[in-house]
Phi, psi and omega in degrees: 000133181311130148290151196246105166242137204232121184239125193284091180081135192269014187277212150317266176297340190255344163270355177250025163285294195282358141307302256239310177297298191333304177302283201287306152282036194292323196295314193290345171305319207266313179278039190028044180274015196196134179238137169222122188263129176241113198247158203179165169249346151300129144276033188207152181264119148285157163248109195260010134328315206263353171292327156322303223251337152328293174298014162234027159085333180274348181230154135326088186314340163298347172233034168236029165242141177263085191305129174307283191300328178289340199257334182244076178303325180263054181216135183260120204249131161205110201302126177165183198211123187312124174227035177169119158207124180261112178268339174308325206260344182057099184184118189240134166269119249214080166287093213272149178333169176062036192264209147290342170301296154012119128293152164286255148236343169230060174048013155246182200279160197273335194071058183202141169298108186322151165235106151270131215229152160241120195241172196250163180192162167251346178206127193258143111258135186263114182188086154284358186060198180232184188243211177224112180295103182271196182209154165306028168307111182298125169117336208275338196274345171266296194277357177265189164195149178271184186218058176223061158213157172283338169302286183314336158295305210272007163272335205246312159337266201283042150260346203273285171325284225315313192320325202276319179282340165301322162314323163262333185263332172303159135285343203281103171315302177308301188298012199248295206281328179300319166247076128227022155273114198201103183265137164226116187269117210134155171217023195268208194308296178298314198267015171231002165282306189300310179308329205277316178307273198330328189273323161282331149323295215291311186324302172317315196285306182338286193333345183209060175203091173293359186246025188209115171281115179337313183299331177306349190260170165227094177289138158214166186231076264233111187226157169287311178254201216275309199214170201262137173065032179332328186293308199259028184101131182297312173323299188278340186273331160304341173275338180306297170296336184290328173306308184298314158355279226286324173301359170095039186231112186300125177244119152245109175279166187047041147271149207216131175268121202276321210160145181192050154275130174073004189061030159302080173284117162290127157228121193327341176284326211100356192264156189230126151201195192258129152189151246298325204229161186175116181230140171237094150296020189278057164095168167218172205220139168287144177346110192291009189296324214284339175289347190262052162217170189248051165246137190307158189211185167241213184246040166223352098157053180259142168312102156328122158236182168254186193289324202278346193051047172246140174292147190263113213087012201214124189274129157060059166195120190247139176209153195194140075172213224304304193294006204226118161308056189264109153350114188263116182276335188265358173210060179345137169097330161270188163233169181254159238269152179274099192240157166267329171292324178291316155343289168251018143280338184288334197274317168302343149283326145340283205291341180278334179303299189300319190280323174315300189296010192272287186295316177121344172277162190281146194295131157251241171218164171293127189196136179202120166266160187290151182277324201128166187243151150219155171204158192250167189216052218038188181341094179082013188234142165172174200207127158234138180204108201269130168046052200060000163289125180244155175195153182213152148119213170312329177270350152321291181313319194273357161291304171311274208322299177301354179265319181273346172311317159286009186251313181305132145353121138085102181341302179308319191285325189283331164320296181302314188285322195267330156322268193317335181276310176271350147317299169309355191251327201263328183254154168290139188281120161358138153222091151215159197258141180229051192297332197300341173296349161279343175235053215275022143286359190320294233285310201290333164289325168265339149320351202257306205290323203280351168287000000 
């Protein structure tokens, strides 16, 4: 009888987990000793490094997503979202896409009965991801939006445009000064690549708006602790900040966001104004799917793992990246950092793991000393620090491009990006806003009404 192994989120680790199975276990694929279910609500892996710059405009959002079923042909891909697994029973439960939770195309309930489906397995992998860690704050679940999906780029992209044409076309000062105000709460990787990317578009867009000056906007950046960017050594997140500084964009560090009703931004120092954007970067949390499993977790709700990336005490359950408590073997005494560099080293041993266990052979542990950080800060700007090398400005820049370029999925994608990257030396980038694609029944609703 085939074995079944089912991996739980399609992301980093669980699509190059079903690479790595792929590779290794092709004979047993093509002779059905083996099945592998890939479950996810995505049919597709971001590569969420390259989302700043989706969301500026520099790449094709279509091509920092990976299609799950083209790159895992022998794999059963299946969109829906894990909502219970009892591994004593080896039996998971699948609230599959297209339920009643399902929207229609002009967002309303389909009126359909969720459909749940149960499947059965012989070996897990757990790798559900994270989520975006919010806070009770009044206002942020109505006026924020987060910054980890390819949706939420290419929406914080044409909201950005829109603000700059509300801004040219009002008369109204307040409402002129309300969108060209944009808070971003963070200070990590995602909220100061996205701020930065985004503050060099609008810079840029400005050029074809004659009522509206750069100096007119107002950024800002809202962090909690001392200092910015932590991955890549307090010396750079301090040139970091004085770089945003200089581009005129307010870091307020030991800041705290207080209130964002009504798109009132509140901030612990006292200060109050109003505005148009509020993107919340503060972090993330593992998936709340892991309290609905009967796997040991911690007082941070992460999967207890071993060195071996097995869950600990549990047989023939494999588990790696934001969601998993794993052992930092190169810095005893830690777990290693929820990463996309740990991510996906972590998944090619996983995945070797899995096939040892198969075989009946032995595991080996996980061991990565960390590399270093890069990160870009728009065109040609960017702060890095590699194996203890710190460097900024442009060969910065040309580092993040060249590391992730070598990081993205797949021969096509790495194509695609470079494409797009040479193209960008020759055309000027787009700024026109295409929000109506969040609303594409508007126009046709109101026609329907006026007949």
């Amino acid at each position: 009888m085939a074995k079944h192994v089912l991996i739980v989120g399609g992301g980093y680790v669980g699509m190059y987990t079903a690479l790595r199975l792929h590779k290794k276990l092709r004979r047993e694929l093509k002779r059905g000793e083996l099945q592998i279910t890939v479950v996810d609500p995505q049919s597709y892996m971001t590569y969420q490094p390259f989302l700043p710059e989706a969301a500026a405009g520099n790449l094709e959002p279509r091509h920092v997503v990976v299609p799950l079923r083209r790159v895992l042909p022998r794999a059963t891909i299946l969109n829906g979202r894990i909502t219970r697994i009892e591994h004593a029973n080896r039996q998971a439960w699948v609230e599959v896409v297209g339920g009643a939770s399902a929207e229609g195309v002009g967002g309303g309930q389909s009126g359909r009965t969720a459909e749940t489906r149960v499947l059965s397995y012989d070996v897990l992998v757990f790798c559900p991801g994270s989520i975006s860690r919010t806070l009770p704050i009044p206002g942020l679940a109505e006026c924020g939006i987060g910054f980890k999906t390819v949706g939420e780029a290419i929406y914080l992209r044409n909201h950005v445009l829109a603000q700059l044409d509300i801004a040219a076309s009002t008369a109204d000062e307040q409402k002129r000064k309300r969108a060209l105000t944009f808070v971003f709460v963070g200070g990590g990787f995602a909220g100061v690549e996205a701020l930065a990317e985004l503050e060099d578009m609008a810079r840029d867009a400005c050029e074809y708006y004659p009522n509206i000056e750069p100096s007119d906007m107002r950024w800002n950046l809202i962090e909690a602790s001392d200092h910015i960017l932590p991955e890549v050594g307090l010396d750079m997140g301090r040139w970091t900040v004085e770089a945003l500084r200089q581009r005129g964009i307010a870091v307020k560090l030991q800041t705290l966001l207080k209130s964002a009703e009504g798109h009132h931004i509140v901030l612990s120092d006292g200060e109050e104004f109003d505005a148009g954007t509020l993107v919340w970067t503060a972090g993330v949390k593992p998936n709340p799917v892991v309290k609905q499993t009967d796997l040991p977790i911690d007082e941070k709700s992460r999967v207890k793992a071993t060195a071996e990336l097995t869950v600990e005490g549990v047989a023939d359950a494999f588990t790696a990246g934001d969601t998993a408590a794993v052992p930092d073997l190169a810095n005893p005494g830690n777990f290693t950092a929820p990463n996309a560099q740990h991510a996906v080293r972590q998944a090619k041993t996983l995945g070797d793991n899995v096939v040892a266990s198969l075989r009946g052979k032995q595991l080996e542990p996980y061991k990565h000393a960390y590399a270093g950080s890069v990160a870009s800060l728009g065109l040609h700007k960017g702060v890095a620090q590699i194996y203890g090398v710190k460097m900024r400005g442009l060969l910065a820049w040309f580092m993040h491009r060249t590391y992730h370029l070598s990081r993205v999925p797949t021969f096509n994608r790495k194509a695609r990006v470079t494409a797009d990257w040479t193209l960008a030396f020759f055309f000027k980038r787009e700024v026109v806003s295409l929000g109506v694609i969040q609303r594409p029944r508007e126009e046709f609703e109101l026609a329907a009404r006026k007949d």
